[in-house]
N, CA, C and O atoms as a Maestro MAE file, in Angstrom:
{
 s_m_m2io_version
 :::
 2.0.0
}

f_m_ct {
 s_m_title
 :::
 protein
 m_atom[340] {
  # First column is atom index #
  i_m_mmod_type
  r_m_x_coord
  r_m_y_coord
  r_m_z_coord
  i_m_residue_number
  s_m_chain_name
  s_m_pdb_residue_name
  s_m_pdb_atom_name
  i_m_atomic_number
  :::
  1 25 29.175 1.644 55.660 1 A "UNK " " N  " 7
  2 3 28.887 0.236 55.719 1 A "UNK " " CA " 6
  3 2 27.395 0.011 55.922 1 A "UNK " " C  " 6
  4 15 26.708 -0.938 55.546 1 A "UNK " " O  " 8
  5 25 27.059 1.084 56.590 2 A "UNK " " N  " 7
  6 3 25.191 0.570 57.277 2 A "UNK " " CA " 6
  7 2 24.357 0.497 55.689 2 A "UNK " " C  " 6
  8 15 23.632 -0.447 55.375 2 A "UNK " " O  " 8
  9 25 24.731 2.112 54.489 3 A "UNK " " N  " 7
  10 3 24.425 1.984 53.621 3 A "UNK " " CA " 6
  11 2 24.382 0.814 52.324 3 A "UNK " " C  " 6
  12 15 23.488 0.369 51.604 3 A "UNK " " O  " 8
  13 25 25.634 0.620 52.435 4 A "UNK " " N  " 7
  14 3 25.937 -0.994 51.582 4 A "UNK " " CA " 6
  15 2 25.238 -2.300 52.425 4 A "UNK " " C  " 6
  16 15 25.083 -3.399 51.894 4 A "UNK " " O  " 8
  17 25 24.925 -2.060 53.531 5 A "UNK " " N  " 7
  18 3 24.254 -3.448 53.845 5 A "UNK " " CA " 6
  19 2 22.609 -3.049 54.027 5 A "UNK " " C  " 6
  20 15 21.740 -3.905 54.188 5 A "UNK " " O  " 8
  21 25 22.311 -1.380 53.962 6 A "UNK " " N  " 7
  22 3 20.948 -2.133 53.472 6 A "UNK " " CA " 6
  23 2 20.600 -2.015 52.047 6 A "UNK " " C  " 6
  24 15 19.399 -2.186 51.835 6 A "UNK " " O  " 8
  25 25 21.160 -1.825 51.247 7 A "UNK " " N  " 7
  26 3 21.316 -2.012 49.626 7 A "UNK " " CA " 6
  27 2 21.435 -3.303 49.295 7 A "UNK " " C  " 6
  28 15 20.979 -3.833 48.282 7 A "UNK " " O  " 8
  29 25 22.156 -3.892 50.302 8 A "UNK " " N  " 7
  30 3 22.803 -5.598 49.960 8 A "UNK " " CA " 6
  31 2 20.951 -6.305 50.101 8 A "UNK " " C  " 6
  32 15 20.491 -7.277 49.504 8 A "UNK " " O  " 8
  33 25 20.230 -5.358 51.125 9 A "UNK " " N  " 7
  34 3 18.972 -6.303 51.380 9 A "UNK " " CA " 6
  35 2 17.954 -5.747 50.495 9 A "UNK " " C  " 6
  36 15 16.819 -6.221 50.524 9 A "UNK " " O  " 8
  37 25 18.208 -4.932 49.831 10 A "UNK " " N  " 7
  38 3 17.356 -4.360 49.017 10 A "UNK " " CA " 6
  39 2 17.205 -5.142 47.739 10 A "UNK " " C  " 6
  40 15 16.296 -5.917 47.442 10 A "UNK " " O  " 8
  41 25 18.471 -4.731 46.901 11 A "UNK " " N  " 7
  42 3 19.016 -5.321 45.796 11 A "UNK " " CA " 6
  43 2 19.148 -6.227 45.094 11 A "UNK " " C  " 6
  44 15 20.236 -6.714 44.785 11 A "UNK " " O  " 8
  45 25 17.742 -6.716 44.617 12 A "UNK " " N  " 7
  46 3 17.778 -8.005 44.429 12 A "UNK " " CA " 6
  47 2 17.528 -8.629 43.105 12 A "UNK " " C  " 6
  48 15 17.197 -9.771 42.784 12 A "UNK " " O  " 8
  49 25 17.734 -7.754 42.558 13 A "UNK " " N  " 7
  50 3 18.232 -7.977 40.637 13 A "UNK " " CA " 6
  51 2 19.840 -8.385 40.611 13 A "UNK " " C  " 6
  52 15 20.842 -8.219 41.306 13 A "UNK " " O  " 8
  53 25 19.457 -9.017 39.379 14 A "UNK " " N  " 7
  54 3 20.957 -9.428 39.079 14 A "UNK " " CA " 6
  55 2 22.136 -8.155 38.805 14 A "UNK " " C  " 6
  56 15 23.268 -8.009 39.266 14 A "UNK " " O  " 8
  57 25 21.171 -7.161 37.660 15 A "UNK " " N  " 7
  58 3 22.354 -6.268 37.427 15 A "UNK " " CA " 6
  59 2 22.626 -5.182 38.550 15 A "UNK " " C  " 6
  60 15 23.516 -4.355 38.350 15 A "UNK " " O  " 8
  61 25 21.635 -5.145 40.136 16 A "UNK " " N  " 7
  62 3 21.952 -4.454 41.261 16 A "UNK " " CA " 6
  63 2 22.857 -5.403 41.955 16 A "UNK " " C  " 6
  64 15 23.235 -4.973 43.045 16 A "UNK " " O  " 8
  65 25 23.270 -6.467 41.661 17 A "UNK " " N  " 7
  66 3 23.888 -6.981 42.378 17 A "UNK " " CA " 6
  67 2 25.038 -6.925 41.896 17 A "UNK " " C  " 6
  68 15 25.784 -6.976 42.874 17 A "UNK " " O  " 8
  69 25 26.049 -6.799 40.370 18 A "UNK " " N  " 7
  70 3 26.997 -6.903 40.048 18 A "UNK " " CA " 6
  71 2 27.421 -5.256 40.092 18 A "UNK " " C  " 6
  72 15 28.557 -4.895 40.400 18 A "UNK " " O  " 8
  73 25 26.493 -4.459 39.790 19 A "UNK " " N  " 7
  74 3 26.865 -2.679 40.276 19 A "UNK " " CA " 6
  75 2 25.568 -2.403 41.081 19 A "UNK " " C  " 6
  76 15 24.372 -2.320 40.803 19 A "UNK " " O  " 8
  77 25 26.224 -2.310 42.047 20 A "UNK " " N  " 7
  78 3 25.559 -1.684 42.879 20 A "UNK " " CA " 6
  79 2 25.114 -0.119 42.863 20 A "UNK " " C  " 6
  80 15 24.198 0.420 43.484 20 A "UNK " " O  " 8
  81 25 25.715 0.237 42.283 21 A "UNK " " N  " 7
  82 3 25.075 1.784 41.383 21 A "UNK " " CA " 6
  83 2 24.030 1.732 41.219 21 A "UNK " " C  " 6
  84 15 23.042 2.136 41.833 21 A "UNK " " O  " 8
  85 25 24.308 0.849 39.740 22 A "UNK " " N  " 7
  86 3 22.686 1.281 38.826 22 A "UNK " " CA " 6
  87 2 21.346 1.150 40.259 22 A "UNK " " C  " 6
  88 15 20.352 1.858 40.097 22 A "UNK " " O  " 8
  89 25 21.409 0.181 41.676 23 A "UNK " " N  " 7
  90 3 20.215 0.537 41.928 23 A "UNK " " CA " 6
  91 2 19.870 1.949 42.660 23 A "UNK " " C  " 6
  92 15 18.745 2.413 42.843 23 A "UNK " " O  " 8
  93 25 21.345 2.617 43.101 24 A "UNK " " N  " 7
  94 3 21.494 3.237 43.580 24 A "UNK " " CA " 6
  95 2 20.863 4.949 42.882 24 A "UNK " " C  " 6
  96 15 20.370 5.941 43.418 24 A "UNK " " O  " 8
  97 25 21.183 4.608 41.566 25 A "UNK " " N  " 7
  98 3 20.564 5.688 40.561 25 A "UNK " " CA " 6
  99 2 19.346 5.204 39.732 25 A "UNK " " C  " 6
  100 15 18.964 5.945 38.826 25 A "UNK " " O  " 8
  101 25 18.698 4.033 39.952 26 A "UNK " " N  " 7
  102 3 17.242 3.616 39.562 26 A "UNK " " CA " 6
  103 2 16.607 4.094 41.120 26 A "UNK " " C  " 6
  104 15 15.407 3.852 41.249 26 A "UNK " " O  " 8
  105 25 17.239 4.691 42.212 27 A "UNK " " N  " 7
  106 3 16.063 4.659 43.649 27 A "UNK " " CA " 6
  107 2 17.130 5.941 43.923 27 A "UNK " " C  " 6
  108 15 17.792 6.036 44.956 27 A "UNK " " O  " 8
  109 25 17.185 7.065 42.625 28 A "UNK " " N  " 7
  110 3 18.160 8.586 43.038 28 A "UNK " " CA " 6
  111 2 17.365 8.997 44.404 28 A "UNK " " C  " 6
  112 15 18.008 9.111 45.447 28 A "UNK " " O  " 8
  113 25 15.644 9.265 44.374 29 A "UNK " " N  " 7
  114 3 15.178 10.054 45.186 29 A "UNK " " CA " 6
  115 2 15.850 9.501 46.440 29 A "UNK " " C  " 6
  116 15 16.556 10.356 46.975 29 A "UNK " " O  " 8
  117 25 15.840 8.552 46.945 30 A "UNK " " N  " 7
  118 3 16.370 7.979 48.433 30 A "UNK " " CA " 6
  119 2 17.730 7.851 48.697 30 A "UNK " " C  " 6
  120 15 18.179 6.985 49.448 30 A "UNK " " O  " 8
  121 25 18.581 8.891 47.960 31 A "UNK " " N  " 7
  122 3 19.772 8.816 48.173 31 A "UNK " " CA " 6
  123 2 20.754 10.071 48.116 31 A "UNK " " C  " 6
  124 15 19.991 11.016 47.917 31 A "UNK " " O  " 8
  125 25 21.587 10.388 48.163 32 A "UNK " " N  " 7
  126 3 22.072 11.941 48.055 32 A "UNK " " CA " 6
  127 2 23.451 11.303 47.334 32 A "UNK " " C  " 6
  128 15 24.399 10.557 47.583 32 A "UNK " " O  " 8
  129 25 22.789 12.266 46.089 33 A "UNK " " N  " 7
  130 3 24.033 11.947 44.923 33 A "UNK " " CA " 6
  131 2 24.775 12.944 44.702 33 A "UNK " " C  " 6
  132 15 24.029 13.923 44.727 33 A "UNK " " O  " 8
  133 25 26.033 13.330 44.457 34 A "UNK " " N  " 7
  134 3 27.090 14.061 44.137 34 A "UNK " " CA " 6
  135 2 27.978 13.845 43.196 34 A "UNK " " C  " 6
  136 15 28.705 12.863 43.351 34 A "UNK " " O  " 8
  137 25 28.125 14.526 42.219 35 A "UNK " " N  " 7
  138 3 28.994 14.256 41.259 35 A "UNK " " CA " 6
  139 2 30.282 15.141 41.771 35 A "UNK " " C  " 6
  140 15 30.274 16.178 42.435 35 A "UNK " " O  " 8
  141 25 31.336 14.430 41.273 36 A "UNK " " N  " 7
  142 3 33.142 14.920 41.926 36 A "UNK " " CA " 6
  143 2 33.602 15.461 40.678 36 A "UNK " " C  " 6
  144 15 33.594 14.853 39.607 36 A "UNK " " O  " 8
  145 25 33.997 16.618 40.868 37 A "UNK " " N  " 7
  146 3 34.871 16.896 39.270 37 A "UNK " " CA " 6
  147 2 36.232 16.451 39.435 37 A "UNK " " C  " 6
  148 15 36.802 16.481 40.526 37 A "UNK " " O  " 8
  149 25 36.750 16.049 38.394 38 A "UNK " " N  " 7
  150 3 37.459 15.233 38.135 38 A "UNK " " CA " 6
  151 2 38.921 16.426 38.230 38 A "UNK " " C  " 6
  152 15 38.984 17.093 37.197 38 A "UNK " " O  " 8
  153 25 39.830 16.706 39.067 39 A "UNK " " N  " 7
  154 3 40.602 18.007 39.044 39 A "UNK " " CA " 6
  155 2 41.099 17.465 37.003 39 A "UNK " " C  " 6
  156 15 40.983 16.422 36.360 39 A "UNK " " O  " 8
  157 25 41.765 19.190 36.615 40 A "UNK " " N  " 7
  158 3 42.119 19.429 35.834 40 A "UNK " " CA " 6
  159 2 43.409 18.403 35.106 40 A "UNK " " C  " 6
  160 15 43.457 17.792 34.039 40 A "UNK " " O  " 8
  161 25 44.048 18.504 35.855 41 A "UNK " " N  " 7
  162 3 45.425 17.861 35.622 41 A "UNK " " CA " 6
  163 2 45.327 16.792 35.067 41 A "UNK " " C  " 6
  164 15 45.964 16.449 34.070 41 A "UNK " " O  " 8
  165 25 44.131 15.847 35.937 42 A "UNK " " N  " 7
  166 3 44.148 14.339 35.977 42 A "UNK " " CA " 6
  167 2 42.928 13.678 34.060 42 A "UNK " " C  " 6
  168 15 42.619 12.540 33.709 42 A "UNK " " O  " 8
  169 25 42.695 14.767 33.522 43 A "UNK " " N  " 7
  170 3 41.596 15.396 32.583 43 A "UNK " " CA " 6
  171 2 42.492 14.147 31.210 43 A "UNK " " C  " 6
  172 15 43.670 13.794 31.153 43 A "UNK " " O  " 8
  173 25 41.368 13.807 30.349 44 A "UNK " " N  " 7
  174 3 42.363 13.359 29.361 44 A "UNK " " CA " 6
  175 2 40.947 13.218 28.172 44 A "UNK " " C  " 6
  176 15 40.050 12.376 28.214 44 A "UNK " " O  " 8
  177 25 41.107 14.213 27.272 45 A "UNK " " N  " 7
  178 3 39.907 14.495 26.982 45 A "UNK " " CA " 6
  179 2 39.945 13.552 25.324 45 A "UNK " " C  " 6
  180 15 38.966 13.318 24.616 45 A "UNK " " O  " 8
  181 25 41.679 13.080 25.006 46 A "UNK " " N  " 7
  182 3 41.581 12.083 23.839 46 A "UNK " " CA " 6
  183 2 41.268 10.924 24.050 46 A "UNK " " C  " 6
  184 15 41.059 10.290 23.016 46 A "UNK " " O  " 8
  185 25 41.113 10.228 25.227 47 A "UNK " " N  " 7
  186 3 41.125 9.163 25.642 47 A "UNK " " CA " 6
  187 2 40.281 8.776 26.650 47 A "UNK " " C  " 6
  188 15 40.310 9.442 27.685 47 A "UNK " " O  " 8
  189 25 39.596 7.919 26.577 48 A "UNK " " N  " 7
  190 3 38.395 7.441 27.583 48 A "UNK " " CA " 6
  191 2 39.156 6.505 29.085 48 A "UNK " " C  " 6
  192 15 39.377 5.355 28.704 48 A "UNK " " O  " 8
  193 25 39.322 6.576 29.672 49 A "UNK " " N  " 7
  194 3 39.963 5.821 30.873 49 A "UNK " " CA " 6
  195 2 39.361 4.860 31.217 49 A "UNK " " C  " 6
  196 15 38.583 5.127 32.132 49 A "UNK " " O  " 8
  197 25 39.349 3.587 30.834 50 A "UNK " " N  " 7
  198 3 38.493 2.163 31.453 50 A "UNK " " CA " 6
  199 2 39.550 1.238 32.284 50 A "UNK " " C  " 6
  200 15 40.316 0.343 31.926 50 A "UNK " " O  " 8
  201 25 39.206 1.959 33.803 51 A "UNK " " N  " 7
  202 3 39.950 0.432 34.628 51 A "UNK " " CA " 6
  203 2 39.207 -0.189 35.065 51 A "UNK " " C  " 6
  204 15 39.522 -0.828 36.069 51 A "UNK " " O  " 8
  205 25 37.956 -0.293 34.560 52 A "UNK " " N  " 7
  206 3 36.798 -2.189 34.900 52 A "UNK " " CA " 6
  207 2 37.033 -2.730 34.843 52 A "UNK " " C  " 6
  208 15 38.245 -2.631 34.652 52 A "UNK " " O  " 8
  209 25 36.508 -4.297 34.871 53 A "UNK " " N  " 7
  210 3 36.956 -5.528 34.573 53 A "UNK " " CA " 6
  211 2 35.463 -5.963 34.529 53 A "UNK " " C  " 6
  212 15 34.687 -6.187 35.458 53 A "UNK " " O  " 8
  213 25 35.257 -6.026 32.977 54 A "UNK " " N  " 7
  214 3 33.698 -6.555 32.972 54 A "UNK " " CA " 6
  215 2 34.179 -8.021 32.113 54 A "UNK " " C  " 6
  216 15 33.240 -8.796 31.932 54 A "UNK " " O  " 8
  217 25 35.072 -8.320 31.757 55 A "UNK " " N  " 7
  218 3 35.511 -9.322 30.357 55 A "UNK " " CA " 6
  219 2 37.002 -9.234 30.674 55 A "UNK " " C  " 6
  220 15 37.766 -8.272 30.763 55 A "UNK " " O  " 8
  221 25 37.203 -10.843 30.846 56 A "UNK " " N  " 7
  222 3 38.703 -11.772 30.686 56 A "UNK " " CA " 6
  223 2 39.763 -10.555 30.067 56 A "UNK " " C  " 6
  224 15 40.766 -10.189 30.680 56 A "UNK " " O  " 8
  225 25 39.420 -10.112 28.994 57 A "UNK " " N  " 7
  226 3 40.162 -9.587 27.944 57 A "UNK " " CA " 6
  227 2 40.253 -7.538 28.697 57 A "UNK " " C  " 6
  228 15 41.029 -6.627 28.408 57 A "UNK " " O  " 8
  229 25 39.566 -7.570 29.266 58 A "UNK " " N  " 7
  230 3 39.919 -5.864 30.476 58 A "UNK " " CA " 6
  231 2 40.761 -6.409 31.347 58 A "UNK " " C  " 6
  232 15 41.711 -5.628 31.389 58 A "UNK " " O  " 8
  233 25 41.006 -7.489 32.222 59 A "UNK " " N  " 7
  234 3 41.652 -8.127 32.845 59 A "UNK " " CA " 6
  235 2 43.073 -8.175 32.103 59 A "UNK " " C  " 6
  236 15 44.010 -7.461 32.460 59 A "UNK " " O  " 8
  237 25 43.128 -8.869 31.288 60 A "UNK " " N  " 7
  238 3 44.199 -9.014 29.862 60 A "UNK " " CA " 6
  239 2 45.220 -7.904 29.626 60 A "UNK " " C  " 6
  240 15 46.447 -7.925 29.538 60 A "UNK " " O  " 8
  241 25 44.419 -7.044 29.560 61 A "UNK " " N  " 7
  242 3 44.901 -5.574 29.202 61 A "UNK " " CA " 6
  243 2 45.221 -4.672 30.131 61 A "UNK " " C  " 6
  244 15 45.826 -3.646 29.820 61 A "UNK " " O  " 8
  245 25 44.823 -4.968 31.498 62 A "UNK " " N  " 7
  246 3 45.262 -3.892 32.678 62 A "UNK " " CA " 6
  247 2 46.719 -4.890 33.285 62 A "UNK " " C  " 6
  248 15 47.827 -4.411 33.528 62 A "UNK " " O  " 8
  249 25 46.413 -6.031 33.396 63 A "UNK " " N  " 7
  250 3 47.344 -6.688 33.982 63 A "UNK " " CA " 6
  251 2 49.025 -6.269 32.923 63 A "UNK " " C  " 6
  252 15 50.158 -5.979 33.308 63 A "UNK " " O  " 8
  253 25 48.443 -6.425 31.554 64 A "UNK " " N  " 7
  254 3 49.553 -5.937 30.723 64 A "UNK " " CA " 6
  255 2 50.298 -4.499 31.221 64 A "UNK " " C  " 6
  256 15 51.484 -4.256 31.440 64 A "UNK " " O  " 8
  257 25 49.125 -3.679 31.300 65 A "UNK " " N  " 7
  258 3 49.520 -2.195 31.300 65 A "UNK " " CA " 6
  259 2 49.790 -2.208 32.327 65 A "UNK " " C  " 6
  260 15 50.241 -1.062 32.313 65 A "UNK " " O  " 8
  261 25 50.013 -2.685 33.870 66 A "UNK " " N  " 7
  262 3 50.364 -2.622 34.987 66 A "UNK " " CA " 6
  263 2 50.974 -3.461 35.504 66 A "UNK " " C  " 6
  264 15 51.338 -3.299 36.669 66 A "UNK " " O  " 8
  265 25 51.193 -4.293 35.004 67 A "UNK " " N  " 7
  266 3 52.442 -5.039 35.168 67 A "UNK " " CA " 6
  267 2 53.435 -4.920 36.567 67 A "UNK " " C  " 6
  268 15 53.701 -5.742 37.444 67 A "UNK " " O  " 8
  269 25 53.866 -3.445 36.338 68 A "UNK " " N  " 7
  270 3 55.021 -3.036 37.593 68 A "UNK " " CA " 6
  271 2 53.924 -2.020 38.933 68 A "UNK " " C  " 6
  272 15 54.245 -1.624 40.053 68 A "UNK " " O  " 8
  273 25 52.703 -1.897 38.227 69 A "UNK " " N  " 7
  274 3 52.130 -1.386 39.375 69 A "UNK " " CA " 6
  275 2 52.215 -1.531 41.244 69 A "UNK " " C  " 6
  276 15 52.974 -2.460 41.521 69 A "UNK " " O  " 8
  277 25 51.807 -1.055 42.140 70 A "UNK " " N  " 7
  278 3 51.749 -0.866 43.077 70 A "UNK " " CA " 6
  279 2 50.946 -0.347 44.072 70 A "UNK " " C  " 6
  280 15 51.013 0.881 44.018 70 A "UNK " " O  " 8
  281 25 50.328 -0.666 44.820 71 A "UNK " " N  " 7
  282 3 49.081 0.025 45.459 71 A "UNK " " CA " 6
  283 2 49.942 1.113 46.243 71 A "UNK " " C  " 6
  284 15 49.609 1.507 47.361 71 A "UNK " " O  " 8
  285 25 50.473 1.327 45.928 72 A "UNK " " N  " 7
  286 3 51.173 3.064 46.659 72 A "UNK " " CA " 6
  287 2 50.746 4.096 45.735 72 A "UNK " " C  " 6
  288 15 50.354 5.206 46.096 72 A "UNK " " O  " 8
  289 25 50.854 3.591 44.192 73 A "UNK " " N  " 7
  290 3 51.181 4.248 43.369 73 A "UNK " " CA " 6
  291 2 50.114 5.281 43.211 73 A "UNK " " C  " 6
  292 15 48.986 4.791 43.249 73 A "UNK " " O  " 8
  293 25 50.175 7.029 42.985 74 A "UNK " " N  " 7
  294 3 48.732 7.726 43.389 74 A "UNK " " CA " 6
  295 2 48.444 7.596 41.743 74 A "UNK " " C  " 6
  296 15 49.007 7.025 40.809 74 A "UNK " " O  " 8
  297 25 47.161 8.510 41.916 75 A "UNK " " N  " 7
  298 3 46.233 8.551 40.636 75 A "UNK " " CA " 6
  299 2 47.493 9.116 39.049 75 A "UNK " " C  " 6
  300 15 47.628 8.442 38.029 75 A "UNK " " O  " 8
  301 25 48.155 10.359 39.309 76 A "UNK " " N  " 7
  302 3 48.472 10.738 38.234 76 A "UNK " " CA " 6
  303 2 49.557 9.456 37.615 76 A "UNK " " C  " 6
  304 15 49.704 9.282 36.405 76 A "UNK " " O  " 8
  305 25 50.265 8.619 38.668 77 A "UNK " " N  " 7
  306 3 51.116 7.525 38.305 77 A "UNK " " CA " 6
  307 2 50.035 6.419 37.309 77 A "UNK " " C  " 6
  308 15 50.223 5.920 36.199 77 A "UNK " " O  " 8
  309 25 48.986 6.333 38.177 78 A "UNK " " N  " 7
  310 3 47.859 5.458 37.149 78 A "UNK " " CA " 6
  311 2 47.709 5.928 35.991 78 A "UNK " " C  " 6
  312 15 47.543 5.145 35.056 78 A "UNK " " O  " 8
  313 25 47.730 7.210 35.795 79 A "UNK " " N  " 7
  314 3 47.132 7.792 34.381 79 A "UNK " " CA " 6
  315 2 48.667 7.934 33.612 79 A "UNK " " C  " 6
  316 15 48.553 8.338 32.454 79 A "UNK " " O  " 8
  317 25 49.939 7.699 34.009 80 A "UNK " " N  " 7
  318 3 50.666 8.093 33.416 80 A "UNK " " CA " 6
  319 2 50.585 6.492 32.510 80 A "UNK " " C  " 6
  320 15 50.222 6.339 31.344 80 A "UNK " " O  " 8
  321 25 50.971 5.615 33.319 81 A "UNK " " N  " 7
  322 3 50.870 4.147 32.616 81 A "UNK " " CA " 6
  323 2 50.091 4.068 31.557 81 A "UNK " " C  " 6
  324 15 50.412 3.883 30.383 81 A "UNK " " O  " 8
  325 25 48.409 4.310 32.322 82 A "UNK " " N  " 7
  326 3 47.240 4.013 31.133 82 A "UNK " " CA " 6
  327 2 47.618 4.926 29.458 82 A "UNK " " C  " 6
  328 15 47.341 4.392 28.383 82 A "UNK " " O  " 8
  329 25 48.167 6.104 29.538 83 A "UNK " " N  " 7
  330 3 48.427 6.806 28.486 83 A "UNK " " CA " 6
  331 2 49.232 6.361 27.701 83 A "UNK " " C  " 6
  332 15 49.113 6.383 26.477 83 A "UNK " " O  " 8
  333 25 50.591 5.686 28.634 84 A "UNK " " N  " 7
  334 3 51.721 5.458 27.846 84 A "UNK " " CA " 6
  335 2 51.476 3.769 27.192 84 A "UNK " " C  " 6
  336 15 52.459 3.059 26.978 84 A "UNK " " O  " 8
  337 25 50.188 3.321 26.950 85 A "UNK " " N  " 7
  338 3 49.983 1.853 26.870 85 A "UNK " " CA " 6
  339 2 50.200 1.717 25.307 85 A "UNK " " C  " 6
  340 15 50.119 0.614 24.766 85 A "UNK " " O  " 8
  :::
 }
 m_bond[339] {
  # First column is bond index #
  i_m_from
  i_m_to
  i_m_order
  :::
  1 1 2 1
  2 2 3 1
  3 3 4 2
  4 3 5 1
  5 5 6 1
  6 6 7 1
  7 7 8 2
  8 7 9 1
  9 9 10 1
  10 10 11 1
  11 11 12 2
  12 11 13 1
  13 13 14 1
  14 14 15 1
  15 15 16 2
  16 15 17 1
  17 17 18 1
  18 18 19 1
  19 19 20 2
  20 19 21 1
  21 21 22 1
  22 22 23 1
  23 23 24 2
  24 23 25 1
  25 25 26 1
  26 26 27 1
  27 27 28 2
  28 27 29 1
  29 29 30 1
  30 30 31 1
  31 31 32 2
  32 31 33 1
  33 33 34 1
  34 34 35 1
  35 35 36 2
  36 35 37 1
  37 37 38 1
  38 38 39 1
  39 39 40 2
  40 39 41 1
  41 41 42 1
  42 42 43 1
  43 43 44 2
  44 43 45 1
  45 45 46 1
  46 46 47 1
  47 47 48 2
  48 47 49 1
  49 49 50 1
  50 50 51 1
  51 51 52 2
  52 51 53 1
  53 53 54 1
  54 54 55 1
  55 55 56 2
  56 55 57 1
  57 57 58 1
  58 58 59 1
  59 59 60 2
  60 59 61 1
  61 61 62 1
  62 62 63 1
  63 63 64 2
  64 63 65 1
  65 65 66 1
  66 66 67 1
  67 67 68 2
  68 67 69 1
  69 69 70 1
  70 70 71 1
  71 71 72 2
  72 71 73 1
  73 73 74 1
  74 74 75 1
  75 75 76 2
  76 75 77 1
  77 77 78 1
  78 78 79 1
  79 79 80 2
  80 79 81 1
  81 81 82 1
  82 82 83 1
  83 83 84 2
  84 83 85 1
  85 85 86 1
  86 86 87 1
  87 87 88 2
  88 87 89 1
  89 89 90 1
  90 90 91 1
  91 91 92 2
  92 91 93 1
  93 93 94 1
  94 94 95 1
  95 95 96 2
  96 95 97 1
  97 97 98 1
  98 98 99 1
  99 99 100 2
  100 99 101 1
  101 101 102 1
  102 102 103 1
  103 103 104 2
  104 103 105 1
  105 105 106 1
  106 106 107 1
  107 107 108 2
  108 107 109 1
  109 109 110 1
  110 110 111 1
  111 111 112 2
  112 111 113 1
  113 113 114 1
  114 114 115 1
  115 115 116 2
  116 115 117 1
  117 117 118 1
  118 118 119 1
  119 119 120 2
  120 119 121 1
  121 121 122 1
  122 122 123 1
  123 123 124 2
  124 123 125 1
  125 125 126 1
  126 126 127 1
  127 127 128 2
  128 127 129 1
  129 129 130 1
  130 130 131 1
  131 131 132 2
  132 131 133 1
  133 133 134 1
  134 134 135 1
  135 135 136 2
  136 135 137 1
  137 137 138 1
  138 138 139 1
  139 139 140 2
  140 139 141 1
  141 141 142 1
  142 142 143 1
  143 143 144 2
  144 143 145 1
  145 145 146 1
  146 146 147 1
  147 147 148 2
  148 147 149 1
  149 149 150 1
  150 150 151 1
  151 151 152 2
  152 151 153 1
  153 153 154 1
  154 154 155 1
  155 155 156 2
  156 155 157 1
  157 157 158 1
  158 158 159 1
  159 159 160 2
  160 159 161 1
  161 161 162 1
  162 162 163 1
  163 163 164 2
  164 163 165 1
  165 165 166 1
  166 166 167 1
  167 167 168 2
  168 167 169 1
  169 169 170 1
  170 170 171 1
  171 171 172 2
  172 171 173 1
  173 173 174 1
  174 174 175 1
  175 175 176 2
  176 175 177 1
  177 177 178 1
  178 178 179 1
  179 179 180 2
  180 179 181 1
  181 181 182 1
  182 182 183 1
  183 183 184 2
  184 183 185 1
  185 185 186 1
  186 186 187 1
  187 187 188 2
  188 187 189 1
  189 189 190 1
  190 190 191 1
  191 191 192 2
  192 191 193 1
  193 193 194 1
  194 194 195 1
  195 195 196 2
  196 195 197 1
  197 197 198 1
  198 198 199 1
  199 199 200 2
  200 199 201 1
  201 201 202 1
  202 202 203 1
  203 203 204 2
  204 203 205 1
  205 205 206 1
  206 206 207 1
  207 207 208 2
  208 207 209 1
  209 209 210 1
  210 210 211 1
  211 211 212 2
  212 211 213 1
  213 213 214 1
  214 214 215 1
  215 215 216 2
  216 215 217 1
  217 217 218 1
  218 218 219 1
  219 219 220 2
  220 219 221 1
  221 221 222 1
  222 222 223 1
  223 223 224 2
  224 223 225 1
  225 225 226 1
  226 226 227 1
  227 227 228 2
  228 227 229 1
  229 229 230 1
  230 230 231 1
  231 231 232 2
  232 231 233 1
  233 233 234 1
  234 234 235 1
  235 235 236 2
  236 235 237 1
  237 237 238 1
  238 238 239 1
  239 239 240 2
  240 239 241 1
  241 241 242 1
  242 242 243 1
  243 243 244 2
  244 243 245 1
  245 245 246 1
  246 246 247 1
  247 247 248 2
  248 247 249 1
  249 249 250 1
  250 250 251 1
  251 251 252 2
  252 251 253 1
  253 253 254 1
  254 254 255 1
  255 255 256 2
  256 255 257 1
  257 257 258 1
  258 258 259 1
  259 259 260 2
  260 259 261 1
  261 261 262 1
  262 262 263 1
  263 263 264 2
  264 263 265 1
  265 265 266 1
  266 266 267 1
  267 267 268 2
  268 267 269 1
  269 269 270 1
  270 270 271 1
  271 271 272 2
  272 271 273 1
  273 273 274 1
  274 274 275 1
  275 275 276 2
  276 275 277 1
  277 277 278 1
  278 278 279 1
  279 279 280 2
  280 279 281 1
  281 281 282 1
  282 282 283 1
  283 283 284 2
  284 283 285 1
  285 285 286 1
  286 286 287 1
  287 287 288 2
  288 287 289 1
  289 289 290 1
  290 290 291 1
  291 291 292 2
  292 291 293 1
  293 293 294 1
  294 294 295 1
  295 295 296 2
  296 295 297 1
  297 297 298 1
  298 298 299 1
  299 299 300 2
  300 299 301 1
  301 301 302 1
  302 302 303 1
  303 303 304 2
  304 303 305 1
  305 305 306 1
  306 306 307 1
  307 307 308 2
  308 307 309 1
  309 309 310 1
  310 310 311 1
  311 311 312 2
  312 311 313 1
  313 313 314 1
  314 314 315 1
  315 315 316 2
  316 315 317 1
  317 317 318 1
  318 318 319 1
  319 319 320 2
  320 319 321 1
  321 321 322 1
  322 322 323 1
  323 323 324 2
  324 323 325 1
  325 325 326 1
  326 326 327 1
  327 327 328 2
  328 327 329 1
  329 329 330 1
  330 330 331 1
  331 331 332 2
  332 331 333 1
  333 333 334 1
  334 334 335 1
  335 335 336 2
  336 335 337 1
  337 337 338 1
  338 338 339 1
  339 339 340 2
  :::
 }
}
C-alpha cells in the first residue's frame, strides 16, 4: 500500500494514472521488477489471453464468456471458460 500511494503522488500523467505500470516501467531504475513465469499447465501458446477491460465491447465479451463465473473459481477454471468461448 505505502508503494501505490507514493506512485498515486507521483503519477501524474494521464496514461500513469489509468496503468499504473507503464510509470512503474518508464521509472524501472527505482523499482525492483520481476517477471513470474507463467507455470506450464496454465500455457496457451494458440491463443492470446485478454481479461482487460479497455472498451465497452472487452466488457461485452467477458461478461458473455463468464456468465456463470465465480470469485472462488481458481486460474485453470478461468482458462478453461476463456478457451471454450
Amino acid at each position: 500500500m505505502k508503494l501505490l500511494d507514493a506512485i498515486s503522488r507521483q503519477a501524474l500523467l494521464p496514461r500513469h494514472r489509468e496503468h499504473v505500470t507503464s510509470f512503474i516501467w518508464e521509472n524501472a531504475g527505482s523499482y525492483k521488477i520481476d517477471a513470474v513465469s507463467c507455470p506450464e499447465d496454465w500455457a496457451d501458446e494458440k491463443t492470446e489471453v485478454k481479461l482487460d477491460v479497455d472498451l465497452p465491447s472487452d466488457l461485452e465479451r467477458l461478461t458473455t464468456i463468464f456468465s456463470g463465473a465465480s470469485f472462488t473459481w481458481s486460474v485453470p477454471e478461468i482458462l478453461s471458460a476463456w478457451r471454450a468461448r
